[in-house]
ROSE-4610 file (N, C-alpha, C; in Angstrom, 1 decimal, always signed):
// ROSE-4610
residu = [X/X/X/X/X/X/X/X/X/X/X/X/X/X/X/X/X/X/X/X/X/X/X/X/X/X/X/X/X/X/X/X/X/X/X/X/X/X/X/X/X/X/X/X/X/X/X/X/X/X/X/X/X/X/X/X/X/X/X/X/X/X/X/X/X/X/X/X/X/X/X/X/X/X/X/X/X/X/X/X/X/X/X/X/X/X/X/X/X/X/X/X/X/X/X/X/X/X/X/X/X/X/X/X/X/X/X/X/X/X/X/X/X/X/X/X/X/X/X/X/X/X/X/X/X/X/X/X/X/X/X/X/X/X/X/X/X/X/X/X/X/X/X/X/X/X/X/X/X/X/X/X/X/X/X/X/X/X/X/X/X/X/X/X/X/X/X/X/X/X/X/X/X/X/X/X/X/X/X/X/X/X/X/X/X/X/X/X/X/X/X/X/X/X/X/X/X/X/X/X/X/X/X/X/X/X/X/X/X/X/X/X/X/X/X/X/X/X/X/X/X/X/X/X/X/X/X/X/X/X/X/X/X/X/X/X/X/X/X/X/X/X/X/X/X/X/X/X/X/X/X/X/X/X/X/X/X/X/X/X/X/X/X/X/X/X/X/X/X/X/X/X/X/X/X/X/X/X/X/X/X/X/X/X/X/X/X/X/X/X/X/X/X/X/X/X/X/X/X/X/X/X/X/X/X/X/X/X/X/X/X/X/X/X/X/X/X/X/X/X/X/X/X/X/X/X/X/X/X/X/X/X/X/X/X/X/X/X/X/X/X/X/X/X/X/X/X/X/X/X/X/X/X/X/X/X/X/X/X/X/X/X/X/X/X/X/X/X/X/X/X/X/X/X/X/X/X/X/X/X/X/X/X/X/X/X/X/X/X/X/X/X/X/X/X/X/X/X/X/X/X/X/X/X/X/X/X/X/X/X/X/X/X/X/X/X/X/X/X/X/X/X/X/X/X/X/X/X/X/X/X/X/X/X/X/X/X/X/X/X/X/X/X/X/X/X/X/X/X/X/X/X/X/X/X/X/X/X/X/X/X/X/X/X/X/X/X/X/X/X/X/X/X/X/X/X/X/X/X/X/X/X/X/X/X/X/X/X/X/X/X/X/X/X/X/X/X/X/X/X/X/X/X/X/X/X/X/X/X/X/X/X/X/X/X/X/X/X/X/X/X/X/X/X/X/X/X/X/X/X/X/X/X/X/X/X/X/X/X/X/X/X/X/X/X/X]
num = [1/1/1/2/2/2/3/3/3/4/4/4/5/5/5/6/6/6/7/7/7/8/8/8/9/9/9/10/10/10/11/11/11/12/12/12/13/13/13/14/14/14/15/15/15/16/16/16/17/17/17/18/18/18/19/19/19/20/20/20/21/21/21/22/22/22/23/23/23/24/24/24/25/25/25/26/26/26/27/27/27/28/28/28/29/29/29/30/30/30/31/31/31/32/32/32/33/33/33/34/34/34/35/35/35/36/36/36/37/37/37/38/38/38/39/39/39/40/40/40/41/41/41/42/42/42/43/43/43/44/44/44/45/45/45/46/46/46/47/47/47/48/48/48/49/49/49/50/50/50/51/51/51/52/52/52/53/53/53/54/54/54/55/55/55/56/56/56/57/57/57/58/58/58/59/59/59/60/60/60/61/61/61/62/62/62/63/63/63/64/64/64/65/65/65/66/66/66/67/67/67/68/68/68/69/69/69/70/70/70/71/71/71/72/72/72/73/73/73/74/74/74/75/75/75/76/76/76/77/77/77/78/78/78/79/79/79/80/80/80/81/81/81/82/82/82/83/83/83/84/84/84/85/85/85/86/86/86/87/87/87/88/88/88/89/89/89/90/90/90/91/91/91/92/92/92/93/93/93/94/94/94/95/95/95/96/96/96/97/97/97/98/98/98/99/99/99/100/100/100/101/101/101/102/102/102/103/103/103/104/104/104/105/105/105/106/106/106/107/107/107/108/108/108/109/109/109/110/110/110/111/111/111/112/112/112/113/113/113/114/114/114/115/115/115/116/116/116/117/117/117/118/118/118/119/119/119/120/120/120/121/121/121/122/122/122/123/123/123/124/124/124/125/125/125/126/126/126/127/127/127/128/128/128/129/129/129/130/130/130/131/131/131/132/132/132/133/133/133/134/134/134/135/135/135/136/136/136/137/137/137/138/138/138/139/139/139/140/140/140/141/141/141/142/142/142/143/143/143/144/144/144/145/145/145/146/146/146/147/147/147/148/148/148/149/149/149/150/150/150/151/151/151/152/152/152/153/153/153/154/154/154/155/155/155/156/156/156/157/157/157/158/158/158/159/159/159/160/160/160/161/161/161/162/162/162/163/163/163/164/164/164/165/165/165/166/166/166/167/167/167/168/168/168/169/169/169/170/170/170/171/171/171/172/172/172/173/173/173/174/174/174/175/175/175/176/176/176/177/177/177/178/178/178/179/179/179/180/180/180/181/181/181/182/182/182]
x = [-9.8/-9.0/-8.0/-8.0/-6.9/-6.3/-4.7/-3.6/-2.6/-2.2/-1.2/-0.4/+0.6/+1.8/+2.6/+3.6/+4.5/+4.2/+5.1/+5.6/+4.6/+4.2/+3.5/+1.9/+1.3/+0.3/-0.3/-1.5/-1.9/-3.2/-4.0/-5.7/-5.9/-6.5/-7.3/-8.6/-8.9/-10.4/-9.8/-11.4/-11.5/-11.5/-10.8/-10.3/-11.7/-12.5/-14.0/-13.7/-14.5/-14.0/-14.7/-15.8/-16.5/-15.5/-14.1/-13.5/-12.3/-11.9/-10.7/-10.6/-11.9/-11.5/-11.9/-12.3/-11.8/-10.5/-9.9/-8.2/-7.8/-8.1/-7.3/-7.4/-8.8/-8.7/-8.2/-7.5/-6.7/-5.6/-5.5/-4.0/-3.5/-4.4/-4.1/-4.3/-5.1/-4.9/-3.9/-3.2/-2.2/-0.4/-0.8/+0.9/+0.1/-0.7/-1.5/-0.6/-1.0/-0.4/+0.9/+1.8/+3.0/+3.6/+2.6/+3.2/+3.9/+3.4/+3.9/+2.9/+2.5/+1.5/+1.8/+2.9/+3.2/+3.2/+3.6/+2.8/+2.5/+1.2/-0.3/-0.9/-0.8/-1.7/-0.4/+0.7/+1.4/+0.9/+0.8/+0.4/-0.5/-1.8/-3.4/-3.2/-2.5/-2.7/-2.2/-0.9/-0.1/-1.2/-1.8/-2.4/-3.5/-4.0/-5.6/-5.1/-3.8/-3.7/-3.6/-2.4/-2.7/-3.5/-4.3/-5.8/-6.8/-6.7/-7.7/-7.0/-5.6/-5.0/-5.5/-5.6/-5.8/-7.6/-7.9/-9.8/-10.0/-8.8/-9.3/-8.7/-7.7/-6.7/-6.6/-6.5/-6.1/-7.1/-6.8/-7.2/-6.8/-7.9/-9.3/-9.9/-9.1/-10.3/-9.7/-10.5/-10.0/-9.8/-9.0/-8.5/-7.5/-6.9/-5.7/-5.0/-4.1/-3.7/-2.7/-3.2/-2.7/-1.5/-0.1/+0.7/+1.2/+1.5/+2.3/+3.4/+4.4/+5.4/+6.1/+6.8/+7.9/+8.8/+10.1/+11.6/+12.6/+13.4/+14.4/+14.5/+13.2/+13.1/+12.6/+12.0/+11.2/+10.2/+9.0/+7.5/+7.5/+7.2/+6.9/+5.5/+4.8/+3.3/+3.5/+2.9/+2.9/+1.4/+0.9/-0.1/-0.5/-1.0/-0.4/-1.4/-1.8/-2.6/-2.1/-3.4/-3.1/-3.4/-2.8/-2.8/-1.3/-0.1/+0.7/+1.2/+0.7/+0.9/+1.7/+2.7/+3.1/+2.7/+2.8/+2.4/+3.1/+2.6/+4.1/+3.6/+4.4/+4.5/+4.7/+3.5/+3.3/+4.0/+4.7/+5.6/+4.5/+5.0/+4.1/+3.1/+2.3/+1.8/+1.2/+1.6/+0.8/-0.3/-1.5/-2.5/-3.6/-4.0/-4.1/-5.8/-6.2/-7.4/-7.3/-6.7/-5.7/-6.5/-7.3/-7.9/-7.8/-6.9/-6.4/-5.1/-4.3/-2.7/-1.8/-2.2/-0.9/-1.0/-1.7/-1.5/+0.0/+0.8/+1.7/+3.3/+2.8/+3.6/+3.3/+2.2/+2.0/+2.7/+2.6/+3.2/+4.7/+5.3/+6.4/+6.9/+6.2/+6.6/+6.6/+5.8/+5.1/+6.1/+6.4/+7.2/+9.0/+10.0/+11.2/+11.5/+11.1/+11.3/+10.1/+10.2/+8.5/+9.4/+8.4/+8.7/+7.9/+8.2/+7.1/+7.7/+7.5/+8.1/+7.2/+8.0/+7.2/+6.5/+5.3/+4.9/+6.4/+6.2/+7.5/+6.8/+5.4/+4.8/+3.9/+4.9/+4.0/+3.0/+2.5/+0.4/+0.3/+1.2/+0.9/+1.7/+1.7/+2.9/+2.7/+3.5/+3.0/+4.0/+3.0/+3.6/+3.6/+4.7/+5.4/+6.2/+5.2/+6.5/+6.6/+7.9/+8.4/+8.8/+8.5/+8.8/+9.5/+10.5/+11.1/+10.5/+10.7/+10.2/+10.5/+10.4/+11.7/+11.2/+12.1/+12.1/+11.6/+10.8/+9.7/+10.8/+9.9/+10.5/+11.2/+12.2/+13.1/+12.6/+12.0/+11.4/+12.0/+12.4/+13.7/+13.3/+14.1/+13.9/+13.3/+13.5/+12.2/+12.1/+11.5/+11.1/+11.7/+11.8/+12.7/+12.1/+12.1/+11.8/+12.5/+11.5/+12.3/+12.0/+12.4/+11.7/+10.6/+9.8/+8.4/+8.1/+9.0/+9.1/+9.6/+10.5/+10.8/+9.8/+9.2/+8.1/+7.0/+6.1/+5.5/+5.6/+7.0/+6.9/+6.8/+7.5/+7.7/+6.4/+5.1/+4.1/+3.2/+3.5/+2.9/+3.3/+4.6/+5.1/+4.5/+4.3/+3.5/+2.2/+1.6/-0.1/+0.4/+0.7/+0.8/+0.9/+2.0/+2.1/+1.0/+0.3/-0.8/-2.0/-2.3/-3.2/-2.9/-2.2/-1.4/-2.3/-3.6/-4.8/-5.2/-4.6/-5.2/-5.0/-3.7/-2.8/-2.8/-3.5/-3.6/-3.0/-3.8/-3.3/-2.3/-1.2/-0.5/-0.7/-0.3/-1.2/-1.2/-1.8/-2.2/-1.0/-0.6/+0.6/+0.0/-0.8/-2.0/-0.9/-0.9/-0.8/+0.8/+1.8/+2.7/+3.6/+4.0/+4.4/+5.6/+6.4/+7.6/+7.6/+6.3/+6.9/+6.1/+6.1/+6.4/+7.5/+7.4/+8.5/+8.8/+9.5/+10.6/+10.6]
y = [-11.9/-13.1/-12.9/-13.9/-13.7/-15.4/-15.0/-16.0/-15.9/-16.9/-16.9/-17.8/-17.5/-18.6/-18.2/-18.7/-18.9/-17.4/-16.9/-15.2/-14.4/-14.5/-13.8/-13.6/-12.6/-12.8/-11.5/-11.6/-10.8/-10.7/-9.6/-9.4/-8.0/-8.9/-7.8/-7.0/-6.2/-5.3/-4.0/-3.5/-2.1/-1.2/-0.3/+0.7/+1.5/+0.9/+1.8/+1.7/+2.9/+3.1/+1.6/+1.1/-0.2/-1.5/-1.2/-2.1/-2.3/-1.5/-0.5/-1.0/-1.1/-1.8/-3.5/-3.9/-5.2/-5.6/-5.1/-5.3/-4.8/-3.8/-3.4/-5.0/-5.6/-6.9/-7.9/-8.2/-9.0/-9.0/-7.4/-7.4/-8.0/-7.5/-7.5/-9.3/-9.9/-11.5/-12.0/-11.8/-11.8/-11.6/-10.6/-10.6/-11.4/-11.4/-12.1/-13.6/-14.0/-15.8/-15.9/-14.7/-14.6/-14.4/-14.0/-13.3/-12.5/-11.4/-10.0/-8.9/-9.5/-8.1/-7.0/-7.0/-5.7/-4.3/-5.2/-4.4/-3.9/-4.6/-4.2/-3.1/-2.1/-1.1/-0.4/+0.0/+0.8/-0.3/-1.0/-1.8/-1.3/-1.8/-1.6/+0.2/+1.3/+2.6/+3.0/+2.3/+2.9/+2.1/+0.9/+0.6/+1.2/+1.8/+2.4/+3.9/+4.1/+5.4/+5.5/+4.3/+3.9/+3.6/+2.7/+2.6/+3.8/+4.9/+5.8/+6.8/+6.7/+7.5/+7.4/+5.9/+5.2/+5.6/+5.5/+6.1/+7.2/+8.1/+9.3/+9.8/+9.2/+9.9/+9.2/+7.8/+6.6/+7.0/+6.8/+7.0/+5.7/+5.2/+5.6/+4.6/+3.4/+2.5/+2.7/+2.3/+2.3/+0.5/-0.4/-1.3/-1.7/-2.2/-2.4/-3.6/-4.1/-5.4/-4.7/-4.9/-4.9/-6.3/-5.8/-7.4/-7.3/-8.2/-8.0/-9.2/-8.5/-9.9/-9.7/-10.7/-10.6/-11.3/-10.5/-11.4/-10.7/-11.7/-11.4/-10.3/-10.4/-9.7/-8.4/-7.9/-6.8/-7.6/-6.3/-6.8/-5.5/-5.6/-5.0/-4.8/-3.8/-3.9/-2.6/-3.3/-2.8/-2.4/-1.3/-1.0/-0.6/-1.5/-1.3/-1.1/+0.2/+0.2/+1.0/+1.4/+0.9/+2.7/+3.5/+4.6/+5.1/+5.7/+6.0/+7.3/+8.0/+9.7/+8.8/+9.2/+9.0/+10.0/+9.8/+10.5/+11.5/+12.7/+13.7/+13.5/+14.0/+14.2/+15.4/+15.9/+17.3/+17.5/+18.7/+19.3/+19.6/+19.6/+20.1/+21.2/+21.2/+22.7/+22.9/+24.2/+24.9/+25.0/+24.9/+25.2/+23.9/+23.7/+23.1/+22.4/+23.2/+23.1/+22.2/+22.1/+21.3/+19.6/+19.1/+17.7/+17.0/+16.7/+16.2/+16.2/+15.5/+15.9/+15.3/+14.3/+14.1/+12.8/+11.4/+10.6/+9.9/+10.5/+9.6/+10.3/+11.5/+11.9/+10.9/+10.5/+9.4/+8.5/+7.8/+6.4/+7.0/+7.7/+8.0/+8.4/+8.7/+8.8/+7.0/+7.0/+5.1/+4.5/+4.7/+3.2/+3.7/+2.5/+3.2/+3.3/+3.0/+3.1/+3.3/+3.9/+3.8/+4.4/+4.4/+5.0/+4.3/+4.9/+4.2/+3.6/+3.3/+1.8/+2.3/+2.8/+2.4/+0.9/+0.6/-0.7/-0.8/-2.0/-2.5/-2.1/-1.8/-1.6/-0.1/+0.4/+1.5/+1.9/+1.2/+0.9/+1.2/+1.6/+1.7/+2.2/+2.3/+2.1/+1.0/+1.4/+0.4/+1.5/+1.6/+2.7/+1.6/+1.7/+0.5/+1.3/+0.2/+1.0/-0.1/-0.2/-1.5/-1.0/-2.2/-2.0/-3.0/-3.0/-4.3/-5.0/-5.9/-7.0/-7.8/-7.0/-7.9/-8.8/-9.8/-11.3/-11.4/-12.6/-12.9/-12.8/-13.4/-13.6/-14.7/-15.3/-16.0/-17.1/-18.7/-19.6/-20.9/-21.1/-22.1/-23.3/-24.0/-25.3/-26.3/-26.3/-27.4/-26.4/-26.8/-26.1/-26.1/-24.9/-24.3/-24.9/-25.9/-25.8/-25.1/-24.6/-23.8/-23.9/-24.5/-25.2/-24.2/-24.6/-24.1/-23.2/-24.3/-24.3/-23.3/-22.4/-20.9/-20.2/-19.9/-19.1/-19.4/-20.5/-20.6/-20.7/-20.6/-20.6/-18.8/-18.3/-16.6/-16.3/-16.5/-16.6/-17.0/-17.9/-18.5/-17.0/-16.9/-16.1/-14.4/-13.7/-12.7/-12.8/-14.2/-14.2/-14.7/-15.1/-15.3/-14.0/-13.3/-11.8/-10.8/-11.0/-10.3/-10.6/-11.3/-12.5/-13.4/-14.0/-15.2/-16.1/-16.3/-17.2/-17.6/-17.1/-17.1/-18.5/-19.1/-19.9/-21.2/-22.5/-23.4/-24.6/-24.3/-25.3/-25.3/-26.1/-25.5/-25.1/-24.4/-23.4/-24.4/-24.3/-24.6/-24.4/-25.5/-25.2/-24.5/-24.2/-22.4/-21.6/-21.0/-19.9/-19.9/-20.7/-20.2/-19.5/-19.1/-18.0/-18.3/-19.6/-19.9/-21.3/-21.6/-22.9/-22.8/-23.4/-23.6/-22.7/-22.6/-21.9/-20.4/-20.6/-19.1/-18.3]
z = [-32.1/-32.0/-30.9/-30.1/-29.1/-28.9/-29.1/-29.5/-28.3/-27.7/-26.3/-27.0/-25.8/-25.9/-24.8/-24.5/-22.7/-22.6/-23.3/-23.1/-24.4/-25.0/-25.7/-25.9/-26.3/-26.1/-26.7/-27.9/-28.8/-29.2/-29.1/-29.2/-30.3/-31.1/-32.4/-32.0/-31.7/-31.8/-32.3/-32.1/-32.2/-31.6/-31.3/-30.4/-30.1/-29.5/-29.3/-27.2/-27.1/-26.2/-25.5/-25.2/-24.8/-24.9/-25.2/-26.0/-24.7/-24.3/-23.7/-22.4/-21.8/-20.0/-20.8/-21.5/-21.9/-21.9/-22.6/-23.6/-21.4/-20.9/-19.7/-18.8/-18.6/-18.1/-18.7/-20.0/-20.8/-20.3/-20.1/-20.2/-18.2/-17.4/-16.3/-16.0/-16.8/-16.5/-16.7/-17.9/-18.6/-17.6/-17.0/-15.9/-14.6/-14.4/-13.2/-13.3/-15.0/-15.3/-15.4/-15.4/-15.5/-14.3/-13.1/-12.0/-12.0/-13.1/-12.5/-12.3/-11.1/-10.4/-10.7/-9.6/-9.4/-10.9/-11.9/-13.3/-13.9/-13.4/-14.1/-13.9/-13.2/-13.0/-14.0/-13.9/-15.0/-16.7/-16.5/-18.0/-18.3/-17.4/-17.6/-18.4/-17.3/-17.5/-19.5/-19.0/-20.7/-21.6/-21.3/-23.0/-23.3/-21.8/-22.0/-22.8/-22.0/-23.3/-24.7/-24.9/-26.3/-27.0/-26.7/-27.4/-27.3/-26.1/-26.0/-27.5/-27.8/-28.6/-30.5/-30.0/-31.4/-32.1/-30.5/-30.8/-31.3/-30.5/-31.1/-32.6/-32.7/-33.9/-35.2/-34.7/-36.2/-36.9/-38.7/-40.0/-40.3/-41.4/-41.5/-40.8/-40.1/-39.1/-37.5/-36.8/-35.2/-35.2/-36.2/-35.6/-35.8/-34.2/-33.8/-32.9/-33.2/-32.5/-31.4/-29.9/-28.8/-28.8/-28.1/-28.1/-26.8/-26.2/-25.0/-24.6/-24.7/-24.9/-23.3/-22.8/-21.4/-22.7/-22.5/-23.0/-22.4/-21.7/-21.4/-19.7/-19.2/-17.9/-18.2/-19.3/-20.0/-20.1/-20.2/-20.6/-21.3/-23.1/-23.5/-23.8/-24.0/-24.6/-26.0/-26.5/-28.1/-28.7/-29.0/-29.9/-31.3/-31.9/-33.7/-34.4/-35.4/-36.4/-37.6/-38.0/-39.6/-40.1/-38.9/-39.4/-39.9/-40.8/-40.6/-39.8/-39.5/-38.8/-37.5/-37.5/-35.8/-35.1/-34.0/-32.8/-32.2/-31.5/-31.0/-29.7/-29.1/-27.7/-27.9/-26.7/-26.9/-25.3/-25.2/-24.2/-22.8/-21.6/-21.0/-21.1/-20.5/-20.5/-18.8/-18.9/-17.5/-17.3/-18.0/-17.7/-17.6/-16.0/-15.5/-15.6/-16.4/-17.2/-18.7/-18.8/-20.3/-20.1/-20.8/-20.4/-21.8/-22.5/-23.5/-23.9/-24.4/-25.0/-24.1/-22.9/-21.9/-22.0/-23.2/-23.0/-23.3/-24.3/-24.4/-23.3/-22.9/-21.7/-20.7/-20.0/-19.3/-20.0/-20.6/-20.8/-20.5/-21.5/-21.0/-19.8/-18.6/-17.1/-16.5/-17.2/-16.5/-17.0/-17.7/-18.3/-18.4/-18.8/-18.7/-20.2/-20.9/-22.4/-23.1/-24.2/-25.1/-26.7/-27.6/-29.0/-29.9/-31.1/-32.1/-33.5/-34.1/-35.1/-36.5/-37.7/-38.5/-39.1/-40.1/-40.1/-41.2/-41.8/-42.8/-44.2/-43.8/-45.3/-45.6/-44.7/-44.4/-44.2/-44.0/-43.6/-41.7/-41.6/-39.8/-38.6/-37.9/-37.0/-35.9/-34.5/-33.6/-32.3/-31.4/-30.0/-29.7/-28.3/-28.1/-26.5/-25.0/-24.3/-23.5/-22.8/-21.9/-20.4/-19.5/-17.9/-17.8/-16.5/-15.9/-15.4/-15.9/-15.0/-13.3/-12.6/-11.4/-11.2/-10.3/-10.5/-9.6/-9.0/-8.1/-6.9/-5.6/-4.4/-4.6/-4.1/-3.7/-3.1/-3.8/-2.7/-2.7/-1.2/-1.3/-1.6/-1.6/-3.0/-1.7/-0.6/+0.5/+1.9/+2.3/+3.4/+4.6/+4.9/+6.4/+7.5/+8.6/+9.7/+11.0/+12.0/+12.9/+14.2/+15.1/+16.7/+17.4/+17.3/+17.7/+19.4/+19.9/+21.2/+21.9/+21.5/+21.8/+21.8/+20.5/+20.1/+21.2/+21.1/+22.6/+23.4/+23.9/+25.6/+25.6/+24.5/+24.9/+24.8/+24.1/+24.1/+25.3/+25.8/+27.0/+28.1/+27.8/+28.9/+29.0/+27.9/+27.4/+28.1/+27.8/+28.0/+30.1/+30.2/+31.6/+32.6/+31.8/+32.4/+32.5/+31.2/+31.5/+31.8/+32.4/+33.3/+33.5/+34.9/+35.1/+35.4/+35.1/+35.3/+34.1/+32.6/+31.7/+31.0/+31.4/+30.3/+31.0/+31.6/+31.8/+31.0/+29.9/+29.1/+28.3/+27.2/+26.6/+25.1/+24.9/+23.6/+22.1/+21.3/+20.3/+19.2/+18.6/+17.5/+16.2/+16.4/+15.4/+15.7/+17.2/+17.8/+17.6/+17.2/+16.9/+15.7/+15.8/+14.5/+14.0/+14.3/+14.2/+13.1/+13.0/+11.9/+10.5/+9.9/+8.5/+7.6/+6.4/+5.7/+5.9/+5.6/+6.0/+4.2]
C-alpha cells in the first residue's frame, strides 16, 4: 500500500532484499515532487540501510512501513517493524576487512539526527533519521530584463578581433547571454 499526501508519504512491504532498490526509487521520486534533490542520495543511502537492517535482523516477519515526512524544513525518514530488540550501534572497528555492522553508523554520519522510538504497544520499534531540508533557490516574483545590447556588441567585438572578416551581419539574439531572467 502506498498513501501520499502534501508532506507525507508512507509504503508497506517486505524488507526482501528485491524490495529495497524499489522503496530506494519511492523514496527518490518522492523529494524529486518535493524538490529536494539535493537529498536523495543521503535518503536513498540511510533507508537502504534501514531496510537492509530490518532483513537481516527483524523477528519474526521482515514487514515494515517505510514513512517519509518534510515538516517544518526537516525531512524525516522513518523505518518501522514489528520486531522489539532495538538496535546498537556498534563502535568503530579497525579492521578493514569488517563487511557487516556499519549500517547504522552510516546513517548516523549521513544524516544530522537519527534514533529509535519504542512502538506504543510494544510490538516494534521505528529507526528514524532526519536531514535539513534547505530552501530552494530564490525565484523572483517577474522577470529581470537586462539590455541585450552591451552583451552583443562586446561579443561582436571579441569575434571581430579574432577574425575581422567573420562578423558581417548582426548577431543573433540566441547568441546573447544577457537576457531573460536573472
Amino acid at each position: 500500500m502506498i498513501s501520499h499526501s502534501r508532506r507525507h508519504c508512507v509504503v508497506e512491504l517486505q524488507a526482501l532484499p528485491c524490495r529495497i532498490g524499489q522503496i530506494r526509487r519511492i523514496v527518490s521520486a518522492q523529494l524529486r515532487h518535493w524538490q529536494l534533490d539535493p537529498l536523495i542520495d543521503r535518503a536513498a543511502l540511510g533507508v537502504t540501510e534501514l531496510l537492509s537492517n530490518v532483513h537481516r535482523h527483524a523477528q519474526p516477519h521482515k514487514t515494515c512501513t517505510v514513512e517519509i515526512e518534510l515538516r517544518l524544513g526537516r525531512l524525516t525518514v522513518s523505518v518501522i517493524d514489528g520486531d522489539p530488540r532495538l538496535p546498537v550501534l556498534r563502535e568503530a572497528r579497525a579492521e578493514a576487512l569488517e563487511t557487516g555492522g556499519r549500517g547504522l553508523a552510516l546513517v548516523a554520519a549521513l544524516s544530522e539526527a537519527w534514533g529509535v522510538r519504542e512502538q506504543a504497544d510494544g510490538r516494534g520499534k521505528a529507526v528514524w533519521f532526519s536531514l535539513r531540508a534547505a530552501p530552494g533557490p530564490a525565484v523572483p516574483a517577474r522577470p529581470v530584463r537586462i539590455a541585450a545590447e552591451p552583451v552583443r556588441d562586446a561579443a561582436r567585438a571579441a569575434l571581430v578581433a579574432m577574425d575581422p572578416g567573420a562578423v558581417a551581419a548582426p548577431l543573433p539574439m540566441a547568441a546573447s547571454a544577457g537576457t531573460g531572467p536573472v
